[in-house]
Each structure stands twice: as structure tokens, then as C-alpha cells.
ZANU-940240 format. One line per 3 residues: number of its first residue (from 1); for each residue x, z, y of C-alpha. Coordinates in steps of 0.05 Angstrom, whole numbers, plus 32768, in hexadecimal, padded with zeros to 4 digits. Example, Ala and Ser with C-alpha at 12.3 -4.5 7.8 and 13.67 -1.06 7.14 Angstrom:
2
1 = 80F6,809C,7FA6 ~ 8111,808F,7FEB $
***
This chain:
335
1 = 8024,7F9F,8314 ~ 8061,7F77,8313 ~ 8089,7F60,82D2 $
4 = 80CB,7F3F,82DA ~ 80E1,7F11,82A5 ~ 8130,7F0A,8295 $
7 = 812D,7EB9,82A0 ~ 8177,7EB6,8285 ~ 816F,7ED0,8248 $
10 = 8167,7EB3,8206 ~ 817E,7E7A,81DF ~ 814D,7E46,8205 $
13 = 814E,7E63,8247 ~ 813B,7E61,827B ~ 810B,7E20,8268 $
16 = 80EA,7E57,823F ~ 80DA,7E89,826C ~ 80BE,7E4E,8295 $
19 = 808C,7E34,825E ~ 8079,7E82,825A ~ 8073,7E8D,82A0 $
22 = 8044,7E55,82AA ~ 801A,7E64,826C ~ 800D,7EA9,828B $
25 = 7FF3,7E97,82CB ~ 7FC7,7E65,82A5 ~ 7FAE,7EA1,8280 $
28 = 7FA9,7ECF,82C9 ~ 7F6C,7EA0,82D2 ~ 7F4A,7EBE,82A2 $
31 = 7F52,7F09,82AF ~ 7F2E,7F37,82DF ~ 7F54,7F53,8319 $
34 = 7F65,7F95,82F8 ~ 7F8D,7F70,82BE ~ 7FB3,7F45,82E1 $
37 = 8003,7F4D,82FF ~ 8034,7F2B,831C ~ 806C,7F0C,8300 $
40 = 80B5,7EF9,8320 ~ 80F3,7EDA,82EC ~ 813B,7EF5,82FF $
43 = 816E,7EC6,82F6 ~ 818E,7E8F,8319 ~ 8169,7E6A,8351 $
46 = 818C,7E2D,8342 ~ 816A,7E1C,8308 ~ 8128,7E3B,8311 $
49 = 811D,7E20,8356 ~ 80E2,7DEA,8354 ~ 80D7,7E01,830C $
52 = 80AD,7E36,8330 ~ 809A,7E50,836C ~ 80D6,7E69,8398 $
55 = 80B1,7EAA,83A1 ~ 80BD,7EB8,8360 ~ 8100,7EB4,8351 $
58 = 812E,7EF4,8365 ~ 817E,7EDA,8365 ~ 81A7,7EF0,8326 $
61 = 81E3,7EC3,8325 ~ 81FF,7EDD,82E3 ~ 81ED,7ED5,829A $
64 = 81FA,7F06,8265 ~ 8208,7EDD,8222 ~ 81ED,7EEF,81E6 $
67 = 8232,7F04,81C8 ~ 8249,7F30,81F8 ~ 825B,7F69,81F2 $
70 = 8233,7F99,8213 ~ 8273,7FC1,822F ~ 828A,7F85,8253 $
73 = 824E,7F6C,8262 ~ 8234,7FAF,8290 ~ 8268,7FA0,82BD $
76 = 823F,7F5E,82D6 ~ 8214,7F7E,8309 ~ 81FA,7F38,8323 $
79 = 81E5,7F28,82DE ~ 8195,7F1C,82CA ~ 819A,7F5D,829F $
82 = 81B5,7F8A,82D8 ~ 818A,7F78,830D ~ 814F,7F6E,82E8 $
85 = 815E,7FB8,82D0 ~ 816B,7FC9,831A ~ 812E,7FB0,8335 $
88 = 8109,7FDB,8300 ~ 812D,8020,8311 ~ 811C,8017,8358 $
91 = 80D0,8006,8340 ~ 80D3,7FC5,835C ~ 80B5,7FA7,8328 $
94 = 808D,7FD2,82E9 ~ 80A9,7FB5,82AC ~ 80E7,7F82,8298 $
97 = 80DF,7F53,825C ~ 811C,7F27,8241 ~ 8134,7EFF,8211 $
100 = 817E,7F0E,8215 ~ 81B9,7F3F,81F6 ~ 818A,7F7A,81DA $
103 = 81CA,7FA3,81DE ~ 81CF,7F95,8225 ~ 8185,7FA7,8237 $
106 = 818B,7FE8,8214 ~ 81CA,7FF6,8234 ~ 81AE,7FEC,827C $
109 = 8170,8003,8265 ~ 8196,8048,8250 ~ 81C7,805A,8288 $
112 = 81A4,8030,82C4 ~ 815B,8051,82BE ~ 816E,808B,829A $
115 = 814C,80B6,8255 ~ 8103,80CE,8266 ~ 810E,811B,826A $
118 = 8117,8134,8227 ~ 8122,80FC,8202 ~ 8166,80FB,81D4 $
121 = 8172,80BF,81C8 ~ 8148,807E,81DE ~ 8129,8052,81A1 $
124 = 811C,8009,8197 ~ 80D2,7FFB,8179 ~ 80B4,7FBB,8168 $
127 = 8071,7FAA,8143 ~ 806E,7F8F,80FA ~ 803E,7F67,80D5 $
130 = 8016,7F99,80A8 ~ 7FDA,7F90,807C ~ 7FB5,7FBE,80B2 $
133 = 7FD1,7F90,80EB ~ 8013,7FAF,8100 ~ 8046,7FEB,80F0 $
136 = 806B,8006,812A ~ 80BD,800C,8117 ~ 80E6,8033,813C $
139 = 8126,8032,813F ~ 813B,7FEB,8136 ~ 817A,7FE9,8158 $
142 = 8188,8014,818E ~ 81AB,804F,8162 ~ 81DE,803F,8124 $
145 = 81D6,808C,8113 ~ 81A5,80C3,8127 ~ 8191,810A,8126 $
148 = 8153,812F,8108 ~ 8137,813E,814D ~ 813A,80EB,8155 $
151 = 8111,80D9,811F ~ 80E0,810D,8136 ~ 80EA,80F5,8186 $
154 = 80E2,80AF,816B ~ 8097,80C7,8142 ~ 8082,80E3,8185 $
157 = 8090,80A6,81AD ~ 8076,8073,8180 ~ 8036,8097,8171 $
160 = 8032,8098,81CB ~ 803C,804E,81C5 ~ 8018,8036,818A $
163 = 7FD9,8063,81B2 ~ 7FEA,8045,81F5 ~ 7FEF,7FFA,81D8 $
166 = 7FC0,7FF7,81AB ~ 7F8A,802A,81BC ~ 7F95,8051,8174 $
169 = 7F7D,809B,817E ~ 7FB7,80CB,8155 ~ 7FD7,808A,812E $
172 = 8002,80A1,80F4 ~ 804F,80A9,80EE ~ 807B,80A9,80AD $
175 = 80C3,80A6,80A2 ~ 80E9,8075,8080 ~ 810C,8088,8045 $
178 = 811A,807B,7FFA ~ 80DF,80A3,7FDF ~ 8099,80B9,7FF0 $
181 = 80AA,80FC,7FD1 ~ 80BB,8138,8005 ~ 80FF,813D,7FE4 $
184 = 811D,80F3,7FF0 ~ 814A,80D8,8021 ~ 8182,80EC,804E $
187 = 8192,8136,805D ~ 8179,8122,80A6 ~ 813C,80F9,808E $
190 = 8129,813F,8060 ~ 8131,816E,80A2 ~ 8105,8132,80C5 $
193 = 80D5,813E,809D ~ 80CE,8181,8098 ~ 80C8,8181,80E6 $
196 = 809A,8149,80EC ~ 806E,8174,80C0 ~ 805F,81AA,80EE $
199 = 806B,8179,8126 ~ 8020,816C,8133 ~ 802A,8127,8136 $
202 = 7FFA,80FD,80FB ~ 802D,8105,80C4 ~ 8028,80E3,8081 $
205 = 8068,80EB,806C ~ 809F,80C1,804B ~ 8091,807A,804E $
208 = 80BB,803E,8011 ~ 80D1,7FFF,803B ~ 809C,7FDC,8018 $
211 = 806B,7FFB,802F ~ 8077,7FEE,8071 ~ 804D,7FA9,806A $
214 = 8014,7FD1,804C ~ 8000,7FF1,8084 ~ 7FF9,8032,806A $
217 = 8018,8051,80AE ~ 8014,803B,80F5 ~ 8059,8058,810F $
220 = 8098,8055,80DF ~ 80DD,8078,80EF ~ 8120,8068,80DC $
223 = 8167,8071,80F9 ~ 817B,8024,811D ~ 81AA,800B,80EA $
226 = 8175,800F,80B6 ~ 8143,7FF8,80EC ~ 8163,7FB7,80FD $
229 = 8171,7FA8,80B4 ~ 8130,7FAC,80A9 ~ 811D,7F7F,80DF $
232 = 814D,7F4F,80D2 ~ 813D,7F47,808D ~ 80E5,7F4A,8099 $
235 = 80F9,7F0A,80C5 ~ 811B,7EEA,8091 ~ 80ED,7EF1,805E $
238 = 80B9,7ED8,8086 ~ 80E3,7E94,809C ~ 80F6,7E97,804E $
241 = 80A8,7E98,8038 ~ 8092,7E62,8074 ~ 80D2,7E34,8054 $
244 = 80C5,7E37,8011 ~ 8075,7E33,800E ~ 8085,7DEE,803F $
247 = 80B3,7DCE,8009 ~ 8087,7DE3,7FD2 ~ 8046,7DBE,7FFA $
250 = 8074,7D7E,8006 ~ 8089,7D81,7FBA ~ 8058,7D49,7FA4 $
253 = 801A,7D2C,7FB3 ~ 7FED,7D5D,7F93 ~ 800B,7D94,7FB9 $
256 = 8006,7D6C,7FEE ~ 7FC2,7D67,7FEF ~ 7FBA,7DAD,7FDA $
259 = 7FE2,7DC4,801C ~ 7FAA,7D96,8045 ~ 7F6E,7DBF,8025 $
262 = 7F8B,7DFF,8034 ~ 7FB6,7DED,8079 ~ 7F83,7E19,80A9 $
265 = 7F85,7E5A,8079 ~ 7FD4,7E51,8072 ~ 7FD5,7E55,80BF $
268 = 7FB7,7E8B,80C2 ~ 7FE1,7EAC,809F ~ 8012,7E95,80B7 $
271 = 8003,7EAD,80FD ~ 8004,7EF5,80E9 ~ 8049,7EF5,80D4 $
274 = 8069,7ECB,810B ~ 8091,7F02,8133 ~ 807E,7EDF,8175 $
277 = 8039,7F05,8171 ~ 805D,7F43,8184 ~ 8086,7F33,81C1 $
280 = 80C3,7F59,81B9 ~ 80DF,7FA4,81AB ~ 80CB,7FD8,81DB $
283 = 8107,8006,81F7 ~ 80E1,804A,81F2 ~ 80FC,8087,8217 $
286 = 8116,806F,825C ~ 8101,806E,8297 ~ 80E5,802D,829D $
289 = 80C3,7FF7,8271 ~ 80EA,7FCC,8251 ~ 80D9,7F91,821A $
292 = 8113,7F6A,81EF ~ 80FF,7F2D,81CF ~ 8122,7F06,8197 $
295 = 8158,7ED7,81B1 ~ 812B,7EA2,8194 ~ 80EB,7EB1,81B4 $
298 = 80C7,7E70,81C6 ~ 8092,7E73,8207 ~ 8056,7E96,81D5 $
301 = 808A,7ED3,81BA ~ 80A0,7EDE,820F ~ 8050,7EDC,8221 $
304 = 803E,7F14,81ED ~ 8076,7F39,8204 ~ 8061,7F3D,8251 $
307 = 8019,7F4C,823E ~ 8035,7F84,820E ~ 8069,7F9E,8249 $
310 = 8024,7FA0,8281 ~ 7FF9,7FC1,8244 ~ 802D,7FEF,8248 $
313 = 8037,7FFB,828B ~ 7FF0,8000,829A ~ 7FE1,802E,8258 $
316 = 8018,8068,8286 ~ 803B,806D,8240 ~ 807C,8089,825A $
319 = 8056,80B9,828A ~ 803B,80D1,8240 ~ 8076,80D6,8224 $
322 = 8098,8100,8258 ~ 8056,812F,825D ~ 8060,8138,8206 $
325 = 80A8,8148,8210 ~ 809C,8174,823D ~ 8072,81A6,821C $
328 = 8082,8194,81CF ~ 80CE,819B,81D4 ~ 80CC,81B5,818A $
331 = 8120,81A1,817D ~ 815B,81AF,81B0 ~ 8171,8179,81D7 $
334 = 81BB,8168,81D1 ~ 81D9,812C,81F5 $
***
């Protein structure tokens, strides 16, 4: 297995990618044979040569910046994005994980590889803190607006995913909406449901935002405008709750010494909501694998993303999702 790595893109590349990079083959060490891969960075040579190994390093000579917009930026056919995205549709290497414009990925991602037969409209779906230990959202980005057969396509390829990644036998899916009752929500979200239902996927039903961080689901649907708000704002609140418990601890000396006696537990804590735990979003429904990590991801958030892109690979969940489509087509499909 091989797993290229944008080395270009995000807001501290590509030094970044290179604390990653060398993290992970400290790691390789420790695996057997059967879980390890390979691992090359595409971007420029010039400032990844001696940084490692020569062999490594596969020529990209232009960046995509973060602002771009993704229009413009397709036209750039030497850029990190488009040949990392090339060198995945001609299977020369098994899965691409950066750091850069998500709108750019999921463009290349979309018309380069190409929609997984059946599949309306590809999805976006990253892992959130949960009382249980993570919910699966989907779609955080990739679609403004969607269809009833989306929400449904998005169900079936989280609950492939969530299985694949996590081992979960028949993990369960909800919608999003403004209600638990049957009767809430969006006249799309209502037909959703009702097709969900009789969907045989592990349906509970309408799910409140809140509950999201309970747990109560594994896999939770949602058109990508609503998605990314809601990502957006869960990584606020956690930088918001980190900030003010800080100044609260350095508030006197009694709090002070409060903050010593429980440092380890706060850690801990801590740890579960940092978003560098999960890696990055998944791009679900092309033809390749593909992992987008925040623009901020530091060498830990890169790592977890490359072990989540080879679990994966290795776990054959788009061969799954292309063998569901194919024989549970339950909604037309419309381009």
C-alpha cells in the first residue's frame, strides 16, 4: 500500500508533513508486515530534498493557496492537488491525504476519479467527539443543498465506513433535523426519513444537534451547509471551553493549585475533544480515497489521518459501497 501525502498543503507546510512523515516511519517499526505501507509527499523537490529521502518526493511545482478559488485553481495541473489526484486515478498510489483547499480536493476528487457507480452526489464525513467515542457526520461541506435520495446515499455510505473503520457490525444512522418527532424538519429531511425507514439501513430516526455529542447514533446526516456549520462551530466551542477553563485555573493561586491536582484528568479530557484525533474528512463516493485535514493540522492531526486513509484502503470500503449501490438502488439517480 502506498499513501501520498499533499506536502504543500496547509498553513505550516510542508515542515508539517515532514514532522508527520518521520513520526510514521518511527511508528512502521512497530507494525507487522501486513500493516505497514509506503508513503511518498507530492510537492516541490526544492524544499523537501534532504528533508527526506529523494525517493520519496514525486515533483509538484505548484501550490494551491488556501483561498483559491477552486475554479481557477483546477486549471493548475502541476499543482500538489492535481497530481496527487492523478497519481491516485491511475492507482499509483492507494489513498491521498492533505492539508490544503478542501474545495479543491473535492473538486479533483469529483471530476478527476469520478462518482462510484450509483452514487448522486459525493459526501464529506468526518468523526466527532461523542460520549460513546465518535459520531460520524456527513455532509460537512461538499453539498450547500441536497436531495432526499442524498441523505439516504449519505446513511448508506457512512454506515460502509463507520463498519469498515471502526469494525462496528450494522452501526446506526439518524438524520439531522429540528425534532426527534417523525413530523419535523424540511420537506426533504421528512421524505428522508420516510425512505430511510424502509431503507434497511439501522435507522433510529431524527436526531437534535445536541445530541450529536451524546452518542446516541453512530452515523448522522445532514445537507453540507448545515454540516460545516456544525463543524465549524463543535471546533469553536471546544477552543472556547480549552480558553476559558485555562484563564479560570491561572485566576489566583488557589485555582492554581487546584489546576495542578487535577492537570492529568483535564488532559484527558482534553485529548478526546482535540480534532487532531480524527485526521481529517473522508471524501466518500469516488473512486479513490481521499482524506482532508484542517488547514491547521499539526504533525499528530496528518498521522491519524494517513492511518485512517490505509484503514480505509485496506478495510475495501469503496469496493462496499459500489457492491450496496448496486443491488439497493432504492431512489433514481439523476445527475
Amino acid at each position: 500500500m502506498i499513501i501520498g501525502i499533499d506536502a504543500m498543503g496547509g498553513d505550516a507546510a510542508p515542515q508539517t508533513v515532514i514532522d508527520a512523515v518521520r513520526e510514521i516511519e518511527k511508528s512502521q517499526l512497530q507494525l507487522t508486515e501486513d500493516n505497514k505501507f509506503d508513503i511518498v509527499l507530492i510537492g516541490d523537490k526544492a524544499q523537501l530534498s534532504g528533508k527526506v529521502a529523494d525517493s520519496k518526493i514525486i515533483h509538484a511545482p505548484t501550490v494551491v493557496g488556501m483561498k483559491e478559488h477552486p475554479a481557477e485553481a483546477f486549471k493548475k495541473k502541476d499543482s500538489s492537488i492535481a497530481i496527487g489526484t492523478q497519481l491516485l486515478s491511475q492507482g499509483k498510489i492507494d489513498a491521498f491525504v492533505g492539508a490544503g483547499n478542501t474545495g479543491v480536493y473535492v473538486m479533483f476528487g469529483v471530476l478527476e476519479l469520478g462518482r462510484i457507480k450509483g452514487v448522486r452526489r459525493p459526501a464529506l464525513g468526518i468523526f466527532i467527539p461523542s460520549k460513546s467515542g465518535a459520531t460520524f457526520v456527513l455532509d460537512v461541506g461538499a453539498n450547500a443543498t441536497v436531495k432526499t435520495e442524498d441523505l439516504y446515499q449519505f446513511g448508506a455510505m457512512g454506515t460502509l465506513c463507520v463498519e469498515g473503520i471502526t469494525g462496528k457490525k450494522s452501526p446506526s444512522v439518524s438524520i439531522l433535523s429540528v425534532g426527534e418527532e417523525e413530523a419535523k424538519g424540511s420537506p426533504t429531511t421528512k421524505e428522508a426519513y420516510q425512505l430511510m425507514q424502509s431503507s434497511g439501513l439501522n435507522f433510529l430516526g431524527n436526531i437534535e444537534g445536541h445530541q450529536i455529542l451524546d452518542g446516541i447514533s453512530d452515523v448522522v446526516v445532514c445537507d453540507g451547509f448545515v454540516g460545516n456549520v456544525l463543524l465549524k462551530f463543535a471546533e469553536g466551542i471546544v477552543e472556547f471551553i480549552t480558553s476559558l477553563i485555562k484563564n479560570t485555573i491561572s485566576s489566583s493561586l488557589l485555582t492554581k493549585f487546584g489546576g495542578l491536582l487535577i492537570r492529568n484528568t483535564l488532559k484527558k479530557q482534553f485529548a478526546v475533544m482535540r480534532y487532531q484525533k480524527y485526521g481529517g474528512a473522508l471524501l466518500l463516493g469516488v473512486k479513490g480515497v481521499t482524506v482532508i485535514c484542517h488547514g491547521r493540522s499539526n504533525p499528530e492531526a496528518i498521522c491519524n489521518a494517513v492511518y485512517t486513509a490505509a484503514r480505509y484502503v485496506k478495510s475495501g470500503v469503496n469496493e462496499r459501497i459500489e457492491q450496496y449501490f448496486s443491488t439497493n438502488n432504492q431512489t433514481p439517480i439523476t445527475a
